[in-house]
C-alpha positions as CSV (number, residue, x, y, z in Angstrom):
1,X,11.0,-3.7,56.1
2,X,9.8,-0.6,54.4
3,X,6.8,1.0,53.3
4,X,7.6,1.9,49.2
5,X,4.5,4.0,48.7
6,X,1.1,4.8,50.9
7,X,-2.4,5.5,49.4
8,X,-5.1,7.4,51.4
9,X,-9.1,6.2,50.9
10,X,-10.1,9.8,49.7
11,X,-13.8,8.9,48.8
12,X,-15.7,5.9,48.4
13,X,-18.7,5.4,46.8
14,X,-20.0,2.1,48.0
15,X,-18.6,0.0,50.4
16,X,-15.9,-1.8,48.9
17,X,-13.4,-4.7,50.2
18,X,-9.7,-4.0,51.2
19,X,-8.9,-6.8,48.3
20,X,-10.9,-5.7,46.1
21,X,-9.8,-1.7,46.2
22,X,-6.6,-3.3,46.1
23,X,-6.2,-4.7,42.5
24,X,-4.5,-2.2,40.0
25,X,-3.7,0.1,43.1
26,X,0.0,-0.6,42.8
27,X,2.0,-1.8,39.9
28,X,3.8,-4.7,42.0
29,X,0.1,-6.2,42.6
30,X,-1.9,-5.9,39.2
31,X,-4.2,-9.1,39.5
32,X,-6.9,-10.2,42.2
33,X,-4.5,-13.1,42.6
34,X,-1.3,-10.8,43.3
35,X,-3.3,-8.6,45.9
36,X,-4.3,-11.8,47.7
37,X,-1.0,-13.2,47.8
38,X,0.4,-9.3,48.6
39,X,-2.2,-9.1,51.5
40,X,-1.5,-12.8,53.0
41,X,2.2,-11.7,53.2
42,X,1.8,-8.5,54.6
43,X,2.8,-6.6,51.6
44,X,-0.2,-4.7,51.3
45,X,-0.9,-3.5,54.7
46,X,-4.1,-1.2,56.0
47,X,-3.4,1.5,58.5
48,X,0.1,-0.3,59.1
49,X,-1.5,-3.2,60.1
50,X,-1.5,-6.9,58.5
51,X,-5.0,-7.6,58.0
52,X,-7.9,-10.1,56.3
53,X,-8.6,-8.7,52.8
54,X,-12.2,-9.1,53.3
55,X,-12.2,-5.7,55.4
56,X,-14.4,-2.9,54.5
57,X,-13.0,0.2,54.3
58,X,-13.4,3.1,55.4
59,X,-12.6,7.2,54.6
60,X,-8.7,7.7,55.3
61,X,-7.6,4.6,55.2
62,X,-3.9,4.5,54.4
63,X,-2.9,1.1,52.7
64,X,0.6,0.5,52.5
65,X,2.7,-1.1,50.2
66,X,5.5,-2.7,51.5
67,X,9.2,-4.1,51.2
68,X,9.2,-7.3,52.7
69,X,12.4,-9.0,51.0
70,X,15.1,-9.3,53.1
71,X,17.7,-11.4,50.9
72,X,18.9,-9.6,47.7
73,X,18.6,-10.9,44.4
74,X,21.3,-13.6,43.2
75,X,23.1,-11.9,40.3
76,X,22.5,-13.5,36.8
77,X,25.5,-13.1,34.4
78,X,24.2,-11.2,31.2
79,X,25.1,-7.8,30.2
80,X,22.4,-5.7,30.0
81,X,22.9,-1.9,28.5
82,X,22.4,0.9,30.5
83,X,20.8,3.8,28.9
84,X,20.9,6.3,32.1
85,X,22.0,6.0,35.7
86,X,22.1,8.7,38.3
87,X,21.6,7.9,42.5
88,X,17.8,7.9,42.1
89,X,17.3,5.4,39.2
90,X,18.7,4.2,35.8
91,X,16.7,3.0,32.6
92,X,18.3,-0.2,31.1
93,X,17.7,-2.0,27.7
94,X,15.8,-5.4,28.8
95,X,16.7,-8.1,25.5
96,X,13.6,-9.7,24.6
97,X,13.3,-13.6,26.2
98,X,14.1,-12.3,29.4
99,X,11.5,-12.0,32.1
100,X,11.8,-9.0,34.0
101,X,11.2,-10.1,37.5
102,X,9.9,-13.2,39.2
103,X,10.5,-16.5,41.2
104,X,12.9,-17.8,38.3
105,X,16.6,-16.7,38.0
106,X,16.7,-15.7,34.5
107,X,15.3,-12.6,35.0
108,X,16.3,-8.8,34.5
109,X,16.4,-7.9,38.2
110,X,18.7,-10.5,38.5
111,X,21.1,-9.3,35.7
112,X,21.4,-6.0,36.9
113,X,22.6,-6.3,39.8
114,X,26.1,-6.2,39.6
115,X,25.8,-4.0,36.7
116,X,23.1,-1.3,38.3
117,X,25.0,0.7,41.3
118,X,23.2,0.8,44.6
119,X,22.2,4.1,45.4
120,X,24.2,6.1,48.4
121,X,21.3,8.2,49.4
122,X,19.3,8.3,52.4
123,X,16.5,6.3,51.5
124,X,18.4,4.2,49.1
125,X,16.3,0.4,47.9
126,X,19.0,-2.5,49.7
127,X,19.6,-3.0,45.5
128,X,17.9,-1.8,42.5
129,X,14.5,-3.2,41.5
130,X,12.3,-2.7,38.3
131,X,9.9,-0.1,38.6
132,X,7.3,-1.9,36.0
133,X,7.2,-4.8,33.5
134,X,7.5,-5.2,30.3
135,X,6.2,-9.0,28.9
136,X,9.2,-11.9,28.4
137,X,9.4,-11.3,24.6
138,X,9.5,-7.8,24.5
139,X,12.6,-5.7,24.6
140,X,12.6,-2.2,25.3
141,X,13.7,0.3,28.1
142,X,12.9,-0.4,31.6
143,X,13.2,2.2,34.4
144,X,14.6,0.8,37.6
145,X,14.6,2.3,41.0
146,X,17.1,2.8,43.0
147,X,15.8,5.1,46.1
148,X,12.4,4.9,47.5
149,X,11.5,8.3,46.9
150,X,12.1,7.4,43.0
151,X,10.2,4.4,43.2
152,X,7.4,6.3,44.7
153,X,7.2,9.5,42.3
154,X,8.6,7.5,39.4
155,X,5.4,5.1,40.3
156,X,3.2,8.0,40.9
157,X,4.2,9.3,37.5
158,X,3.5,6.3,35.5
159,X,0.6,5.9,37.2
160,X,-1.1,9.2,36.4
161,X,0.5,8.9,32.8
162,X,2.6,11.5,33.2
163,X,5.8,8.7,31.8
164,X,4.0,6.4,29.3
165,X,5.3,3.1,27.8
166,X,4.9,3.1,23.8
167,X,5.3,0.1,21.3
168,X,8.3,2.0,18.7
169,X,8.1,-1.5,16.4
């Protein structure tokens, strides 16, 4: 277990729920549903701590999103092109009618794992992970992660819109 990227409470206007500051705050947990589940799990965790989402927080709070899977992904056979691929992270083409990640096997973190190296760096992910979505019939390039330090910036980046994701059809 491993914390993949930490957010500090800088201001806050009204008082507001742990769950509810929650949603949107990282890309792994866009829905209330999602931030729920992430919280329940431990997940999402406030000042490194596994707590109720119905909290209030306060100024400074550091909320915590973390790594909980322990068992890696079970490789699905389908060749997937890589575009780029360096120790930090690679950007593949995902074929439309695949799902990108989730409970089912047919996805595209499950075809690129045998295809995607695992990064030798200190800080390296246990296997390379999709750093954002793109919906089952779409196909276009996909960043994946394969350090924590790039799933953090890379994160950080998209989230500030500093890497955008375009529709080229």
């Amino acid at each position: 277990m491993y914390i993949l990227e930490s957010h500090i409470v800088k201001s806050l206007q009204d008082p507001i729920r742990f769950e509810e500051y929650c949603k949107g705050l990282f890309i792994q947990y866009p829905s209330n549903k999602s931030v729920k589940k992430g919280i329940k799990k431990g997940g999402i965790q406030l000042n490194n701590e596994t707590v109720e989402g119905g909290r209030f927080l306060k100024m400074n709070d550091t909320i915590q999103l973390i790594e909980l899977e322990e068992n890696s992904p079970r490789p699905f056979p389908l060749k997937i092109e890589i575009l780029f691929e360096d120790e930090h992270f690679a950007i593949v083409n995902k074929p439309s009618g695949l799902v990108t990640s989730g409970n089912l096997f047919r996805t595209l973190e499950n075809a690129i794992q045998n295809q995607v190296k695992t990064s030798t760096l200190k800080g390296a992910l246990k296997w390379p992970k999709p750093l954002h979505r793109l919906d089952s019939a779409t196909s276009g390039m996909v960043i994946i992660s394969k350090s924590i330090a790039a799933h953090i910036k890379l994160g950080e980046m998209l989230k500030e819109k500093q890497i955008t994701k375009t529709d080229n059809a």
